[in-house]
C-alpha positions in Angstrom: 111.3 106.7 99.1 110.3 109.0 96.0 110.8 106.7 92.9 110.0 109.4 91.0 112.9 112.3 91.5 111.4 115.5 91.6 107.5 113.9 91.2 107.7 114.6 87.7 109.0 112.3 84.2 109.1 115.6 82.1 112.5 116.4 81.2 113.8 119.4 78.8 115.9 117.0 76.8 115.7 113.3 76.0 119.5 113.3 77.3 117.7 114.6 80.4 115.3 111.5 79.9 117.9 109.1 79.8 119.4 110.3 82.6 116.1 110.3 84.6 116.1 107.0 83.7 119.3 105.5 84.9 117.9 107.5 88.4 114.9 105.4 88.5 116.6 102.0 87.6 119.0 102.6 90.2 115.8 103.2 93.0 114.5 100.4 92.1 116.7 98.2 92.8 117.3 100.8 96.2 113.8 99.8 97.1 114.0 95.8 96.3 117.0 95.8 98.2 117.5 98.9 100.9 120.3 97.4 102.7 123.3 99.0 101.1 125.6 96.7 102.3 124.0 93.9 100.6 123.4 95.6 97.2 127.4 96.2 97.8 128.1 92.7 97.5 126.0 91.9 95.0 127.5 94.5 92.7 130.6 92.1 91.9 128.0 89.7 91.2 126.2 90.8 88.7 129.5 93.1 87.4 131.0 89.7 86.2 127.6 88.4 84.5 126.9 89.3 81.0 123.1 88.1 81.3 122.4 90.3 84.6 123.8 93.5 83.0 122.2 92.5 80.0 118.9 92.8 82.1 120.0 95.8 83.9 120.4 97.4 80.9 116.4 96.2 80.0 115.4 97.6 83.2 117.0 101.3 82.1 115.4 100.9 78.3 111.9 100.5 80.1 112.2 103.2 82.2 113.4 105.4 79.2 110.4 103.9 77.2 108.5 105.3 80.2 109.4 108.6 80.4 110.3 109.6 76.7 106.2 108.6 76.5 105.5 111.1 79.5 107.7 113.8 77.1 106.4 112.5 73.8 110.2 112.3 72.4 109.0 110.2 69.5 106.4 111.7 68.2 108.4 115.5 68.4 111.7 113.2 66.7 110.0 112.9 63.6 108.9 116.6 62.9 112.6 117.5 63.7 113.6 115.7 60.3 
């Protein structure tokens, strides 16, 4: 499984970024879980539970963290000001 789509985090946008992103939270949990039918059921689970998106959404912001640092987002941010 590539957890990296495309083998690269460099994106043209940080729109693109977040987007790459959501991609790689989503193979993550692909790859701790491949049975589909399983991940299927949980989905209602964790759906219905404020704390579990809450750490969905954690997983996401690290992965953004991770590739807006492969793109240097922050550092270009400030000169656009």
């Amino acid at each position: 499984m590539e957890l990296i789509p495309g083998g690269s985090l460099k994106t043209a946008t940080p729109q693109e970024g977040r987007e790459l992103a959501f991609k790689m939270a989503r193979l993550v949990i692909k790859s701790t879980q491949p049975n589909a039918e399983i991940r299927q059921r949980l989905r209602d689970v964790y759906a219905n539970d404020a704390v579990m998106l809450l750490q969905v959404a954690h997983v996401v912001a690290a992965e953004f963290a991770t590739v807006a640092a492969a793109n240097d987002y922050w550092r270009h941010a400030d000169d656009e000001e």
